[in-house]
C-alpha positions in Angstrom: -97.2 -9.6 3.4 -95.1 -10.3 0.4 -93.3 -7.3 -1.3 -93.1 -8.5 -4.8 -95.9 -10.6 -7.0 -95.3 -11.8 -10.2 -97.1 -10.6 -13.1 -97.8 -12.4 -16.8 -98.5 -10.1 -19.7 -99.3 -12.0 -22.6 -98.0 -9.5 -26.0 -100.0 -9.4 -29.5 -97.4 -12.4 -30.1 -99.1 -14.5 -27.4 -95.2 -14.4 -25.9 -95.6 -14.9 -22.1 -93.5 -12.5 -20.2 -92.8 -12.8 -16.6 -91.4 -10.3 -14.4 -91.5 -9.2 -10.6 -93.1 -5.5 -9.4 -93.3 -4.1 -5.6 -96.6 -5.5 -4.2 -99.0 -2.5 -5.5 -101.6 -4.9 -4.5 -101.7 -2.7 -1.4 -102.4 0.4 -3.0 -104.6 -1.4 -5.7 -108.3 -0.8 -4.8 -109.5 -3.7 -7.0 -107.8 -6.3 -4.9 -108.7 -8.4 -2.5 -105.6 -7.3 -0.3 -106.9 -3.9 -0.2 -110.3 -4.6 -0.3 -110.6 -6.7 2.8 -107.4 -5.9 4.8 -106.0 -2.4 4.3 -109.2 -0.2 3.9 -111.4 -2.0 6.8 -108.1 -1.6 8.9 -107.6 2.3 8.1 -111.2 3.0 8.4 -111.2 1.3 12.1 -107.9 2.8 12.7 -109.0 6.3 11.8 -112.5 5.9 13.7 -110.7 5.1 16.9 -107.9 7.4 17.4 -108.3 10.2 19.8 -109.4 13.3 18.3 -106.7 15.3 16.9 -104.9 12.4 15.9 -106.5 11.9 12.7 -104.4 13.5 10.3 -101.7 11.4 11.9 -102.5 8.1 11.5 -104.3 9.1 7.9 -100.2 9.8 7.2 -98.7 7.2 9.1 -101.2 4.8 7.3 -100.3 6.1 3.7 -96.3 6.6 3.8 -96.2 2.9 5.2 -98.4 1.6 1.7 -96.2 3.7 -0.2 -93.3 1.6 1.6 -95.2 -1.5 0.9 -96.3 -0.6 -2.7 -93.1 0.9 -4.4 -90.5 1.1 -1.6 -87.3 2.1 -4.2 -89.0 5.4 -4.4 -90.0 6.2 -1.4 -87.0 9.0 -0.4 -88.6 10.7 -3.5 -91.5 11.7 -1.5 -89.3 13.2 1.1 -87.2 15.2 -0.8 -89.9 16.9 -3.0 -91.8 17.7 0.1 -88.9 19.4 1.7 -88.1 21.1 -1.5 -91.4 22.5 -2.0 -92.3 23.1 1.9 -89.1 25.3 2.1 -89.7 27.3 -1.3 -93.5 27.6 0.0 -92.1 29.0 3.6 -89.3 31.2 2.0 -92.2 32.6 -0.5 -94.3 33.7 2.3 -91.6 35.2 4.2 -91.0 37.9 1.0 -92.6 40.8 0.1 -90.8 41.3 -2.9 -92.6 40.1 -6.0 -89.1 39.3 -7.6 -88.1 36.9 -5.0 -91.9 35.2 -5.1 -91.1 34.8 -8.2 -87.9 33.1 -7.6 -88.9 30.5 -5.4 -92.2 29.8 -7.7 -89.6 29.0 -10.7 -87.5 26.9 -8.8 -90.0 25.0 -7.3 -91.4 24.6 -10.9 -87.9 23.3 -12.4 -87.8 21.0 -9.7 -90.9 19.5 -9.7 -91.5 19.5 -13.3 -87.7 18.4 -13.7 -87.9 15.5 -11.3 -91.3 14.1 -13.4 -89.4 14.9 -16.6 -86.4 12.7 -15.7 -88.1 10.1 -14.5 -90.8 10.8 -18.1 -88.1 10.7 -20.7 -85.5 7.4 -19.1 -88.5 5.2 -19.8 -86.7 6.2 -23.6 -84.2 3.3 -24.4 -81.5 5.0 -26.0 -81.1 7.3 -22.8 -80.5 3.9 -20.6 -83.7 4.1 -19.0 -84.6 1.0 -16.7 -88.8 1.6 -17.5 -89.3 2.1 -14.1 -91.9 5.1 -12.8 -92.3 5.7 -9.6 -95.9 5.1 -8.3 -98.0 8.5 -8.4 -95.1 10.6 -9.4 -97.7 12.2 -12.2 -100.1 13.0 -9.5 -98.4 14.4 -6.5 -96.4 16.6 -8.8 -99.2 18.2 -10.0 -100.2 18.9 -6.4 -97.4 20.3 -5.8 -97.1 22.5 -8.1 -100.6 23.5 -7.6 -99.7 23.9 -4.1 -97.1 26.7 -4.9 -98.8 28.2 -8.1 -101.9 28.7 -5.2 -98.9 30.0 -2.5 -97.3 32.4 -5.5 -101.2 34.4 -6.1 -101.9 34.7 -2.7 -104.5 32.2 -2.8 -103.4 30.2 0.3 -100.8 30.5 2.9 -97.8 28.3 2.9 -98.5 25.4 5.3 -96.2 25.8 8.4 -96.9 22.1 9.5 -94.7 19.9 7.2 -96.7 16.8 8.3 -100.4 18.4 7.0 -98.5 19.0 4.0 -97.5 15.9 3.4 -100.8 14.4 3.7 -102.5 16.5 1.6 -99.4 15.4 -1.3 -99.3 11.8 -0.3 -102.9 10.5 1.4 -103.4 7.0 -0.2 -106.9 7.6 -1.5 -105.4 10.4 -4.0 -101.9 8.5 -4.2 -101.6 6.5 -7.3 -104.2 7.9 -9.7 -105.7 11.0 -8.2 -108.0 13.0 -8.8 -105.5 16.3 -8.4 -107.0 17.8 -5.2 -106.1 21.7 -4.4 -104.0 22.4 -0.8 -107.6 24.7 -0.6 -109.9 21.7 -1.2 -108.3 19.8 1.4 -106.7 21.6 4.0 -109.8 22.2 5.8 -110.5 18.6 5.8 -107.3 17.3 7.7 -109.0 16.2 11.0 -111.0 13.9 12.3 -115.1 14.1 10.9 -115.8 10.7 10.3 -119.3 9.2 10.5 -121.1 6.3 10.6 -123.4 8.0 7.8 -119.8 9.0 5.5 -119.0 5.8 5.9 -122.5 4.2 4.6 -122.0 6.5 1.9 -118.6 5.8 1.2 -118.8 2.3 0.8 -121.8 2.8 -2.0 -119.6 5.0 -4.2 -116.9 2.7 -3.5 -118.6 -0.2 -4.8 -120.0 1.6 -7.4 -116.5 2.5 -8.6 -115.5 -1.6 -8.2 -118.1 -2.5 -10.1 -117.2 -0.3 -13.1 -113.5 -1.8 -13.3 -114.5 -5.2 -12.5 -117.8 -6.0 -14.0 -117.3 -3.3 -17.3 -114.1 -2.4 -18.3 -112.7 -5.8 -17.4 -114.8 -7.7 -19.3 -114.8 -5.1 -22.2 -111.3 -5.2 -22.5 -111.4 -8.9 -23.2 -111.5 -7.7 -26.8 -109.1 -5.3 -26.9 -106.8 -7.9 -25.9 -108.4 -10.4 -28.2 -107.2 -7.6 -30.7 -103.9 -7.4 -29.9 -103.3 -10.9 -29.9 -104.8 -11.9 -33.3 -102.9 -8.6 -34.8 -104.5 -5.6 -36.8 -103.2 -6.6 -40.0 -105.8 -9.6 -39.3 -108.9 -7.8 -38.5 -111.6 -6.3 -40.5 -113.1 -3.4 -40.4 -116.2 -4.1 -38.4 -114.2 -5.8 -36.0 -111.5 -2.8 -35.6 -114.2 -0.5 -35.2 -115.7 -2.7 -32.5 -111.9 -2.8 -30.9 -111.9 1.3 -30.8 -115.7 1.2 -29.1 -114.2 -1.5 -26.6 -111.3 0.4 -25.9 -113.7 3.5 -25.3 -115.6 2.0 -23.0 -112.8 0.2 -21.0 -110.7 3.5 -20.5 -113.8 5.6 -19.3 -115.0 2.7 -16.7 -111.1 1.7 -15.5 -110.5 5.3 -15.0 -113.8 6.5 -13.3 -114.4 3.5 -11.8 -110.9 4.1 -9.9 -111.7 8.0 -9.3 -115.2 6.4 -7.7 -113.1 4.2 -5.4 -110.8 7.0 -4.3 -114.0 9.3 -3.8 -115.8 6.4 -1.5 -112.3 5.7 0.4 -112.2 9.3 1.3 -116.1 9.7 2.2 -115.6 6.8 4.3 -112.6 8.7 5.9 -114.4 11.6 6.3 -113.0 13.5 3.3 -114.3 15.1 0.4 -112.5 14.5 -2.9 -113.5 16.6 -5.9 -115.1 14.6 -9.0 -113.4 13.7 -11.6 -115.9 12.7 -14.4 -119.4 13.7 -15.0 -120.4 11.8 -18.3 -118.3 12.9 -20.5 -119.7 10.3 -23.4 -123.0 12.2 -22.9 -121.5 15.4 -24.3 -122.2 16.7 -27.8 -118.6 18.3 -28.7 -115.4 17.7 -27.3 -115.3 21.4 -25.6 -117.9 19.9 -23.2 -116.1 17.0 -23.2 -113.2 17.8 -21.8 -114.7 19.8 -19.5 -116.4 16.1 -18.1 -113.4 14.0 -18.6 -110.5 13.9 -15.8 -111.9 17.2 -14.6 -109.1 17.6 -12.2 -106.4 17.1 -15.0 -108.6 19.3 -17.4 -109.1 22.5 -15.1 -104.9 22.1 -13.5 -104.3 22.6 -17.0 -106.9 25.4 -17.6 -105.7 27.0 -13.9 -102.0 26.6 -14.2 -101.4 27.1 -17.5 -103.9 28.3 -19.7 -105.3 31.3 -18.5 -101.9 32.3 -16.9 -100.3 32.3 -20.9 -103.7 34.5 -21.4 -106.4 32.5 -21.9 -108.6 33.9 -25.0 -107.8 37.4 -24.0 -105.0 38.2 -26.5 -107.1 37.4 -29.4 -107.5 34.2 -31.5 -104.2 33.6 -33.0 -102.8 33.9 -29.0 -105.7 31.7 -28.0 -105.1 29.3 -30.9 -101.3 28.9 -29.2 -102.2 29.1 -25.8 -104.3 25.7 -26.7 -101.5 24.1 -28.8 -99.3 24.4 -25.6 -101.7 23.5 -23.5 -102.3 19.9 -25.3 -98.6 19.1 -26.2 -98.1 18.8 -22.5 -100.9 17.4 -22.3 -99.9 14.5 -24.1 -96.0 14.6 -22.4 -97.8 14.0 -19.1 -99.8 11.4 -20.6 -96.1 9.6 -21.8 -93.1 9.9 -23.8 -94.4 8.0 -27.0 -95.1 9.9 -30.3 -98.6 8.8 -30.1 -99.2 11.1 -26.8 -98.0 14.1 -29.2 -100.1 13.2 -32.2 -103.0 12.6 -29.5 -102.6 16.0 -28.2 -102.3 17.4 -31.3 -105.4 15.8 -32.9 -107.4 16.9 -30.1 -105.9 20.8 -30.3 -107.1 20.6 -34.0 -110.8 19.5 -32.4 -111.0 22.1 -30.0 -109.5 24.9 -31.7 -112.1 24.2 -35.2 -114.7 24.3 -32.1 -113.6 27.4 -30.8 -113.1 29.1 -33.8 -116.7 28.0 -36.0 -117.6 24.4 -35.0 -119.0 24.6 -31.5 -122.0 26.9 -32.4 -122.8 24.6 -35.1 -122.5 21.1 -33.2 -124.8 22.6 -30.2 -127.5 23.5 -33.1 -127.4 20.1 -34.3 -128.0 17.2 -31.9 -128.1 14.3 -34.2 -125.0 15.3 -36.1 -123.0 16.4 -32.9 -123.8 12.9 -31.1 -122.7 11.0 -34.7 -119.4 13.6 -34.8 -118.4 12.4 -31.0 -119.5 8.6 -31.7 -117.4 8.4 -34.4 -114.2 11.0 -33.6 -113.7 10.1 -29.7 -112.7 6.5 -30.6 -110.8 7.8 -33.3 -109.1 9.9 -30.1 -108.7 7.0 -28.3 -106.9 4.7 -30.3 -104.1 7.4 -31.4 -103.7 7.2 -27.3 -103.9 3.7 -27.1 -101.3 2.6 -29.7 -97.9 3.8 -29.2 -96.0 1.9 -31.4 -96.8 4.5 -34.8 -96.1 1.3 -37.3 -99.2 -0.2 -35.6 -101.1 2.4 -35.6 -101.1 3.2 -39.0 -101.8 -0.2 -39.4 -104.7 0.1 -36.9 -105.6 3.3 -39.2 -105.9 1.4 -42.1 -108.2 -0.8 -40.8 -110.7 1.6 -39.7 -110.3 4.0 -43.1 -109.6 1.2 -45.7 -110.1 3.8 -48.6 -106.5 5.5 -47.5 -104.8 1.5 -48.0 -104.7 -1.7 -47.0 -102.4 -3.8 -44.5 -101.6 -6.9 -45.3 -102.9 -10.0 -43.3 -104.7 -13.2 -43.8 -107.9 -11.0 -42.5 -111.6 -13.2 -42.0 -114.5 -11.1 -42.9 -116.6 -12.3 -40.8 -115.1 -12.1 -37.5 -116.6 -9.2 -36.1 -119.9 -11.2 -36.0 -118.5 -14.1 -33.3 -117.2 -11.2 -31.3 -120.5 -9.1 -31.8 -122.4 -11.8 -30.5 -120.0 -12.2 -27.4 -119.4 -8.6 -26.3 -122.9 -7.2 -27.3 -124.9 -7.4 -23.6 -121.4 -5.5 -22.6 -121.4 -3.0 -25.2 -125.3 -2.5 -24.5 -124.5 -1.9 -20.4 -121.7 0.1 -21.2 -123.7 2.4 -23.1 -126.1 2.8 -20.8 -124.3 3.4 -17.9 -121.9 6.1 -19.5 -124.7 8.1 -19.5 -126.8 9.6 -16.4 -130.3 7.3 -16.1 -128.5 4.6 -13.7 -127.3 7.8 -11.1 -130.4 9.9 -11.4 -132.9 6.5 -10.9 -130.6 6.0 -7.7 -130.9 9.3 -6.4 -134.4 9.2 -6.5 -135.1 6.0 -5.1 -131.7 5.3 -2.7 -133.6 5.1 0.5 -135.1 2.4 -1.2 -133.6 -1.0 0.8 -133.3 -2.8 -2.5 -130.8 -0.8 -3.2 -128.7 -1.6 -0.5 -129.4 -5.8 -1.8 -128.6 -5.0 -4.9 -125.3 -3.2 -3.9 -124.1 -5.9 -2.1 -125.0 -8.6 -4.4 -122.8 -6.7 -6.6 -120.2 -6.6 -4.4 -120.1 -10.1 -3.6 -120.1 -10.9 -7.6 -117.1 -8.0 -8.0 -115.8 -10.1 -5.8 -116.2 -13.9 -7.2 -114.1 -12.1 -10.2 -111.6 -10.4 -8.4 -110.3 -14.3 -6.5 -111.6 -16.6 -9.7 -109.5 -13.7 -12.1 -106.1 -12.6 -12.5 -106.9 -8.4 -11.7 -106.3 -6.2 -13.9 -104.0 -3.0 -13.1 -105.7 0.3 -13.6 -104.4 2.0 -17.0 -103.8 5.1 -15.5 -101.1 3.6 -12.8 -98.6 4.1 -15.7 -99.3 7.5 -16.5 
């Protein structure tokens, strides 16, 4: 098994750029590799071993992919787990609320210090070589859950250094998440599988690969197409169009992966938490983000929101409380100015919701429905564009009335691409919405359910080898 693929990445320029990453092909859940070597392997692996060796082979199995997938990185996961196990086990071992609070500090200047470094190279003026190490975002963010949890008395600290290691590193939750609690999972760490988990499993995961491959995928065709003809060459119509395909793409990459990691774990015999729960269906973007990366959303809510005081202190406290909670929500998102405009847009959202707006929008369904149609691809594209030159370009585009960019632009090209991506745009609609999940739910132990899943398997499939895959966005986060 190779350890480094190439990759092409063709820029807005159409300048071809070829370079060589550690094979994350094993830790990709869209690819073949994964798909019909690693996870049939694991799953027998894990069926077969002698109970009690379970958790074992679950973490034998996902530090060697680690290894496989990003191997220049893989004394980080050593070295934050003996930080954090020792700062756990010295916490326990005090009474003193003073030295509890110790550890929990330096276990938070660690962990947060070690994502931070890594965060702020990828800037090129401080010499940074671009390179993040795979999940770093994610199994911080256990961590520090792990010890914020320890710290309140909410769990014990974990004597056995290898359970906690699994529950940081297990390759379902490894690249992308979802943020699991220590509490969520600990329970979990030995052997339940079952020929019915795995049955179910295998639905949600294909479920989840057909939401990356056959949706966002294809969607993102456009957003390419975008990026390669320039914005200053677009019309309106057509950037509009870009900020719905961009929409759609993120939501089905990113829960498509979170279905996969669900199904991978069911199969296992583990229960992940959800991560999204239709949050285009919502009607303000209080409730959105309450449906949206649900594990992100309630760390944030958990670790730092309510412990800064919530909405106890009064508004002005709360309005602050919010505006901290959403600048580092865009830092973990990246380092580019766009993340901290993007947080900040949305903190202006929430905070009119919270203060006069939400009341009003949950009134009103029409007008809420227009408000998040219109404003969450807004959202989106301050995310999507981090160079700020281009985005006000973009801006421009999509609010002609505050100027114009320059550009030999063709009116009517958002008509050839309307007739192209318009069955897509029409299925992605309706499946970032409920009816598909609540029909199946009613009518799985119908058999032509099971057909239909594996016909769309097999066409997931005819993509994935006739294709070059496309990484998951969130990999970079």
């Amino acid at each position: 098994m190779n350890l480094f693929l190439e990759y092409k990445i063709i820029d807005r320029n159409d300048v071809t750029m070829v370079f060589t990453l550690p094979n994350q092909n094993v830790i990709v859940f869209n690819s073949p590799e994964f798909i019909f070597r690693i996870l049939p392997v694991s799953v027998l692996l894990c069926a077969l071993i002698p109970k009690g060796g379970f958790s074992g082979v679950l973490l034998l199995i996902s530090l060697l992919l680690y290894w496989m997938a990003d191997p220049s990185f893989i004394w980080l996961l050593f070295t934050a787990l003996l930080v954090n196990y020792m700062l756990a086990w010295w916490m326990g071992c005090c009474e003193g609320k003073g030295w509890r609070r110790l550890f929990l500090i330096l276990s938070v200047l660690y962990d947060f210090g070690l994502l931070a470094c890594f965060k702020f190279s990828l800037l090129p003026f401080w010499g940074g070589n671009g390179a993040m190490p795979l999940g770093i975002s994610f199994y911080i963010f256990r961590a520090a859950a792990y010890m914020a949890d320890v710290y309140t008395g909410k769990i014990r600290p974990e004597l056995s250094p290898f359970k906690l290691c699994l529950y940081l590193y297990m390759f379902p939750v490894m690249a992308s998440g979802p943020i699991t609690r220590y509490g969520q999972i600990s329970g979990q760490l030995e052997k339940r599988m079952s020929l019915a988990g795995v049955e179910e499993g295998l639905r949600i995961f294909i479920a989840g690969l057909a939401s990356k491959v056959l949706l966002a995928d294809r969607i993102s065709i456009l957003w390419h197409e975008i990026q390669v003809i320039g914005f200053e060459s677009i019309s309106t119509p057509l950037a509009w169009m870009g900020a719905f395909a961009y929409t759609l793409t993120l939501y089905f990459d990113f829960s498509g992966y979170s279905l996969m990691a669900v199904g991978v774990g069911r199969m296992l015999g583990l229960t992940l938490p959800e991560n999204f729960r239709y949050p285009y269906a919502a009607r303000s973007f209080t409730r959105f983000w309450r449906r949206w990366h649900i594990t992100l959303s309630s760390w944030f809510r958990d670790y730092v929101y309510i412990p800064l005081g919530g909405s106890r202190k009064g508004k002005v406290r709360t309005c602050l409380n919010m505006l901290a909670v959403w600048l580092l929500t865009g830092i973990w998102h990246g380092n580019g100015w766009n993340f901290l405009l993007w947080g900040l847009l949305l903190w202006v959202l929430l905070t009119a919701e919270k203060l006069f707006l939400y009341g009003w929008l949950e009134e009103h369904g029409l007008w809420s429905r227009l408000y998040m149609f219109l404003l969450v691809p807004v959202t989106w594209i301050v995310f999507a564009i981090t160079d700020m030159r281009e985005l006000a370009v973009y801006f421009t585009k999509l609010f002609p009335v505050f100027g114009t960019a320059q550009g030999n632009v063709n009116g009517a090209d958002f008509i050839k691409y309307g007739k192209m991506f318009w069955p897509l745009f029409l299925l992605g609609w309706f499946f970032s919405r409920p009816w598909a999940e609540n029909w199946y739910k009613k009518t799985k132990e119908n058999p032509l359910w099971t057909a239909a899943l594996l016909a769309v398997f097999w066409v997931c499939v005819y993509y994935l080898v006739n294709t070059s895959g496309n990484p998951f966005l969130y990999f970079s986060f």
